[in-house]
C-alpha positions as CSV (number, residue, x, y, z in Angstrom):
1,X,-0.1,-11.1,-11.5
2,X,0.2,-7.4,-10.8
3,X,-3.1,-5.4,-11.7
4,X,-1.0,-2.5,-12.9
5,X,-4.0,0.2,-12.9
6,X,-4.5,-0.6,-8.7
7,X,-0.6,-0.8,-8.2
8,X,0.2,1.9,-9.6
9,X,-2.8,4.4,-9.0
10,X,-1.5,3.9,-5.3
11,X,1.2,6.5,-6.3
12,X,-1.2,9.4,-6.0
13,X,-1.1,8.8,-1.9
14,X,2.1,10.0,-1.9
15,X,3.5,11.1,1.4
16,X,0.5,9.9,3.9
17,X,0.8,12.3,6.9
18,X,-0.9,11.3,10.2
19,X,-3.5,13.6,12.0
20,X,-5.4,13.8,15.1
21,X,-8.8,13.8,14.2
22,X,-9.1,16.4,16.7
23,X,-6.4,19.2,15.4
24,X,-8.6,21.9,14.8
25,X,-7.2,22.6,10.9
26,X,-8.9,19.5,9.9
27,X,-12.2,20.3,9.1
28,X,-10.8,23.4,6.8
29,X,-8.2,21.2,5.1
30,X,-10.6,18.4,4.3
31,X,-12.8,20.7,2.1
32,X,-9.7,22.1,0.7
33,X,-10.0,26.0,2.8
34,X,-6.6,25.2,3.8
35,X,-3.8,23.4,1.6
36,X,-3.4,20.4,2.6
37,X,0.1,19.1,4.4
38,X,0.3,15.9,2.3
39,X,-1.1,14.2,-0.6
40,X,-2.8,12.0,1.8
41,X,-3.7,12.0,5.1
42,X,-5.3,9.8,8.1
43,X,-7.4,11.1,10.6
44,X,-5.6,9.1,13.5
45,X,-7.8,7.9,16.6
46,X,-5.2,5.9,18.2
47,X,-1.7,6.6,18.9
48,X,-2.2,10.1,17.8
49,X,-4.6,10.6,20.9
50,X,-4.4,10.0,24.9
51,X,-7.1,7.4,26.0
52,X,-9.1,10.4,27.6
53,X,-9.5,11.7,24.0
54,X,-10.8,9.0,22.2
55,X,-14.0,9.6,23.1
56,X,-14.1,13.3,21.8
57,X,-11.9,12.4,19.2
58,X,-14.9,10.1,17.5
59,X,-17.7,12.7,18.2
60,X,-15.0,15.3,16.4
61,X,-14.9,12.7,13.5
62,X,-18.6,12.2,13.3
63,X,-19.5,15.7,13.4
64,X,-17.0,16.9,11.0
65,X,-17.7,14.2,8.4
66,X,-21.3,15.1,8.4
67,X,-20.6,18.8,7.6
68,X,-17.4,18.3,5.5
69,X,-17.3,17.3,2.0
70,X,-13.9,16.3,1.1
71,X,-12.3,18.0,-1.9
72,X,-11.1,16.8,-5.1
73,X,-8.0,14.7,-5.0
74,X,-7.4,14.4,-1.7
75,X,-7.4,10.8,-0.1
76,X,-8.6,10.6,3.4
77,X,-8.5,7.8,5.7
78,X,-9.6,7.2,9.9
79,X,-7.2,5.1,11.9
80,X,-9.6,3.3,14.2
81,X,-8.0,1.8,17.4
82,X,-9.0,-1.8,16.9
83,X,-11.8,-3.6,15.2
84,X,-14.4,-2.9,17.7
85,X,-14.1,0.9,16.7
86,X,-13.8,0.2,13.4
87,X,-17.5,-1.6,13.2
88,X,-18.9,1.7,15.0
89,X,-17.8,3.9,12.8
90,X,-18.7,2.2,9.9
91,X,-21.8,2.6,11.2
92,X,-21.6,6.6,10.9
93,X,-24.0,7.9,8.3
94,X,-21.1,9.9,6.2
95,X,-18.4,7.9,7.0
96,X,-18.4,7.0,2.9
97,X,-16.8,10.6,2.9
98,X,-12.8,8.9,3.6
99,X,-11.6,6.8,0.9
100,X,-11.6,4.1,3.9
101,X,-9.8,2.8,7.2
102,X,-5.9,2.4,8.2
103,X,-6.0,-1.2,9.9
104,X,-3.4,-1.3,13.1
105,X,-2.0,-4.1,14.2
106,X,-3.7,-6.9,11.4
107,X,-3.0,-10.3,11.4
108,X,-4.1,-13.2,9.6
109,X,-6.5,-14.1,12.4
110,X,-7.9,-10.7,12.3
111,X,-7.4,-10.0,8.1
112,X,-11.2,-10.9,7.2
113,X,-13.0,-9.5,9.4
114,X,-11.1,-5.8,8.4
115,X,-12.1,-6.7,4.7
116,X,-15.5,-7.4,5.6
117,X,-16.1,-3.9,7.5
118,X,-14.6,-2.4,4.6
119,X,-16.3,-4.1,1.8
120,X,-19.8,-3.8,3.7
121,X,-19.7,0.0,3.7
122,X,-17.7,0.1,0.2
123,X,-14.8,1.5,1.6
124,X,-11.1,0.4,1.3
125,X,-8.6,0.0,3.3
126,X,-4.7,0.6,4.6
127,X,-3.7,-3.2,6.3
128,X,-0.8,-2.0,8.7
129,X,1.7,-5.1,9.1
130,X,3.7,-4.2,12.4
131,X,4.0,-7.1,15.1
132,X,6.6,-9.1,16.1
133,X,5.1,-12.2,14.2
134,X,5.6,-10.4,10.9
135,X,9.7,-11.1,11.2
136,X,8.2,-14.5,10.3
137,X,8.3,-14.8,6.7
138,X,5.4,-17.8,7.3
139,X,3.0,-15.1,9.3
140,X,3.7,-12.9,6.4
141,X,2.2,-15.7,3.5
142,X,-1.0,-16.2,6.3
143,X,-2.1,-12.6,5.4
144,X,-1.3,-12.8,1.7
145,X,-3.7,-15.2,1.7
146,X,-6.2,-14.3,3.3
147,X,-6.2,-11.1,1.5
148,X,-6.3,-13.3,-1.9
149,X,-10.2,-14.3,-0.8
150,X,-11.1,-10.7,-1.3
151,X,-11.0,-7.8,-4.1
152,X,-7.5,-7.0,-4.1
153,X,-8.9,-2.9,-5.5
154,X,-10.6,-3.0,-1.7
155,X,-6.5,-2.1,-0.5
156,X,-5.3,0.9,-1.0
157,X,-1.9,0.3,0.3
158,X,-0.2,-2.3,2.7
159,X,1.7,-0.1,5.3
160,X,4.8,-1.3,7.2
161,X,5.2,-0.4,10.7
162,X,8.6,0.3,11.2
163,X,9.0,1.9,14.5
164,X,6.6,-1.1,16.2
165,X,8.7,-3.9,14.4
166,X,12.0,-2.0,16.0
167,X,10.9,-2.0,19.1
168,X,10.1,-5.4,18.9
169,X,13.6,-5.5,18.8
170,X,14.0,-2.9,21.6
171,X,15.6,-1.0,19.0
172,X,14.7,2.5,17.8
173,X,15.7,4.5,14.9
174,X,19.1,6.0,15.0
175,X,20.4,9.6,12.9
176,X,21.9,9.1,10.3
177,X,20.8,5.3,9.6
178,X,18.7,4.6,7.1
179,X,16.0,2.0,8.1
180,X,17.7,-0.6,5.1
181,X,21.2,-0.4,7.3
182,X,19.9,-2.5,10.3
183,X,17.4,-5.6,11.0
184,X,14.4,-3.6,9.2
185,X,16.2,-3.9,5.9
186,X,15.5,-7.7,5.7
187,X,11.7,-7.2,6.9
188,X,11.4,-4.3,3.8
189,X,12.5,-6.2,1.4
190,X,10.6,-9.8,2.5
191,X,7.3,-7.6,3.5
192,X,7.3,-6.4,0.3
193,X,8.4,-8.7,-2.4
194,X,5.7,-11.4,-1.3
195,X,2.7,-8.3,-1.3
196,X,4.1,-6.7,-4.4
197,X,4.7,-9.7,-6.4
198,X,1.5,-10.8,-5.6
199,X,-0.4,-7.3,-7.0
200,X,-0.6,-5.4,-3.6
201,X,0.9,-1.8,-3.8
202,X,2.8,-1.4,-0.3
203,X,3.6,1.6,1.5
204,X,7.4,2.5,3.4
205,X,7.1,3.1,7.0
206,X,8.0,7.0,8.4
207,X,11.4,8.1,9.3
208,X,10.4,9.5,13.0
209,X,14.1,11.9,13.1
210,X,12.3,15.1,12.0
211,X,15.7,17.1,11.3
212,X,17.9,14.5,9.4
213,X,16.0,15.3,6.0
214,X,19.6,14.2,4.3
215,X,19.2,10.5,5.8
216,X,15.4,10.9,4.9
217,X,16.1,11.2,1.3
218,X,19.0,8.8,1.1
219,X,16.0,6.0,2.6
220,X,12.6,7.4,0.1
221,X,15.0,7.0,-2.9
222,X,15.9,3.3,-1.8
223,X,12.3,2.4,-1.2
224,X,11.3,4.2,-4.1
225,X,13.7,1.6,-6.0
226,X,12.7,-1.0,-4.4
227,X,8.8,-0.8,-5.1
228,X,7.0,1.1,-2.4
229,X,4.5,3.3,-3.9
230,X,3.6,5.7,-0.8
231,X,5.5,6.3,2.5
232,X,4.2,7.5,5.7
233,X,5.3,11.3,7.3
234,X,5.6,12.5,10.8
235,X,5.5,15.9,9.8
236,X,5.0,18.2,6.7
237,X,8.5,19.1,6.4
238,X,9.2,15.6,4.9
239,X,6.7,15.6,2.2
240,X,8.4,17.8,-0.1
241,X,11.3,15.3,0.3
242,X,9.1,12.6,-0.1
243,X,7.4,13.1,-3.4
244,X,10.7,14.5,-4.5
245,X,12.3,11.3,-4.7
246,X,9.3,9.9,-7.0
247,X,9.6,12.2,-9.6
248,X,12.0,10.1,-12.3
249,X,15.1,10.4,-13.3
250,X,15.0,12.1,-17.5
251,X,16.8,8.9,-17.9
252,X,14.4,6.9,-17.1
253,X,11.5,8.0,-18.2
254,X,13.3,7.7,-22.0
255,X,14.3,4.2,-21.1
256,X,9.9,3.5,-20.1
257,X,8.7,5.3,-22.7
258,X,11.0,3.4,-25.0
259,X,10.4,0.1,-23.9
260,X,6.8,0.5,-24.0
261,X,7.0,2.1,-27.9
262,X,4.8,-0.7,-30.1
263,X,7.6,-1.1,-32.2
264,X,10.4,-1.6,-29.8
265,X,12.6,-3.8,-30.5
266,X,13.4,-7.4,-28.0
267,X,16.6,-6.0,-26.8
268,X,18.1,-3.0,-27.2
269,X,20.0,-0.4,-25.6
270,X,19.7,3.5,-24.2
271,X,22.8,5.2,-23.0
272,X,24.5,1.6,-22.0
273,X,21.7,0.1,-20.6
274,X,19.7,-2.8,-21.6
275,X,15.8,-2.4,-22.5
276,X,14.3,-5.9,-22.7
277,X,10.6,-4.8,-23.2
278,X,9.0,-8.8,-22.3
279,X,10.7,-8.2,-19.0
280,X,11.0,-4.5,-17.8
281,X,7.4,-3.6,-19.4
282,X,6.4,-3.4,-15.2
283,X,9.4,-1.3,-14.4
284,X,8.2,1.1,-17.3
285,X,4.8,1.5,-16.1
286,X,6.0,2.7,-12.7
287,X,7.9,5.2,-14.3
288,X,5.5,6.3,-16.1
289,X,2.7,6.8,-13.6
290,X,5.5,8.3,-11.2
291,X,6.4,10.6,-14.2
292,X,2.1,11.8,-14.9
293,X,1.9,12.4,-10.8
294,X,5.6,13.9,-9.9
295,X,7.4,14.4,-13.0
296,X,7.3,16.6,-15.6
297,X,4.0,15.9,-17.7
298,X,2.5,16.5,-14.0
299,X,0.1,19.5,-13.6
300,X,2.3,20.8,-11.5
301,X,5.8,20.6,-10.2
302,X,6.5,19.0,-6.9
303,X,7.2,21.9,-5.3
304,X,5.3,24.3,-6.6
305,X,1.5,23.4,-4.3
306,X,1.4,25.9,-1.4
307,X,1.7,22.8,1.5
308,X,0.1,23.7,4.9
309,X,2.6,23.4,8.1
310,X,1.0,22.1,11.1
């Protein structure tokens, strides 16, 4: 049963744009000094940083976190580099200032003991679902439930890792591909039926070719459609491109608001469409929360926010 407050308050991540914790913009964007390149972002301690850096990279994220007070609206995460860092820095005085932890690399083996960190320090978290076992619809089920033991509000998002599941494959992205148009396609849509369907909001995985912003749109509108609430950028040029493609069509936001009217009728149609409100009352939720974040009854208009480049 989909919790439709959780699902689709996950909208308001928007694009999620990786940082190292160590760029030195950080601590002025986190207060807000600075706009910020994204809608959300993770301070990244792993791939983002060479193993000589970690080190200074969680002394950076200790000090700044106990200085910084993270403005309004913005949704901040850490990217630990494994469960062992993840139980030291929950153990961080103000590390209740991010919204909560991006989990690489969890499994079903590994699932609880990420909830537990998180729910011990009442903070959330961002599961990231991108090993070679997860091609494996079965592997995919194990997580789902383990996840189910827990408080499914304590997950922000689900993210898919594309680029790790490619090269899996030894595969990498290719211009002018959308990641639906090869072997990722089938992982997408199984990934994310089986989280959505069971009231987790699930996030798309980046699109790594920074100058192919017209195959970058064709791919956010399709996983738009196809139910993920967030996707992850590589750099702030995407974001506008991004949060573009959530902002609804006029069309449908007269189809929602129609089929979610008190007095609608069972069936009816808009413009040669069918509105069945018993069955698209989900659908017109979406479009609604999209339309209050991106659209026009927003505060603002996509691309009216000065966004910081990096």
């Amino acid at each position: 049963m989909i919790n439709s407050n959780h699902m689709f308050d996950a909208y308001s991540l928007g694009a999620t744009l990786y940082m190292p914790v160590i760029h030195p913009k950080v601590p002025e964007i986190l207060e807000g000094r600075l706009p910020s390149p994204a809608s959300s972002i993770v301070l990244c301690l792993e791939d983002a940083l060479a193993e000589n850096d970690v080190e200074r990279g969680i002394a950076v994220l200790k000090d700044t976190l106990s200085k910084t007070c993270v403005a309004d609206g913005l949704r901040v995460f850490v990217r630990p580099r494994s469960l062992e860092m993840a139980h030291r820095l929950a153990g961080f005085r103000d590390i209740n200032r991010v919204e909560g932890f991006v989990a690489p690399k969890l499994r079903a083996e590994n699932a609880a003991s990420w909830m537990e960190i998180a729910e011990g320090r009442g903070l959330r978290i961002m599961p990231t679902l991108e090993t070679s076992e997860f091609f494996d619809p079965g592997r995919v089920a194990a997580v789902r439930d383990v996840l189910s033991n827990f408080d499914h509000k304590t997950i922000s998002a689900i993210r898919l890792g594309g680029n790790d599941l490619l090269g899996a494959l030894g595969l990498r992205r290719q211009r002018g591909l959308t990641s639906w148009e090869g072997p990722l396609g089938w992982v997408l849509s199984m990934c994310s039926s089986m989280f959505i369907s069971a009231g987790y909001p699930v996030a798309a995985p980046v699109f790594d070719i920074i100058d192919d912003l017209d195959t970058l749109k064709r791919e956010v509108e399709r996983d738009i459609a196809s139910g993920f609430i967030s996707k992850t950028a590589i750099h702030p040029a995407q974001v506008v491109i991004i949060e573009e493609a959530m902002r609804p069509a006029p069309a449908e936001i007269q189809q929602a608001r129609a089929i979610l009217d008190k007095d609608a009728k069972a069936v009816f149609q808009i413009g040669g469409v069918m509105c069945e409100p018993s069955t698209h009352h989900n659908w017109a939720l979406r479009i609604c929360a999209r339309n209050a974040l991106y659209g026009a009854e927003a505060g603002h208009a996509i691309d009216g926010p000065e966004r910081l480049s990096i």
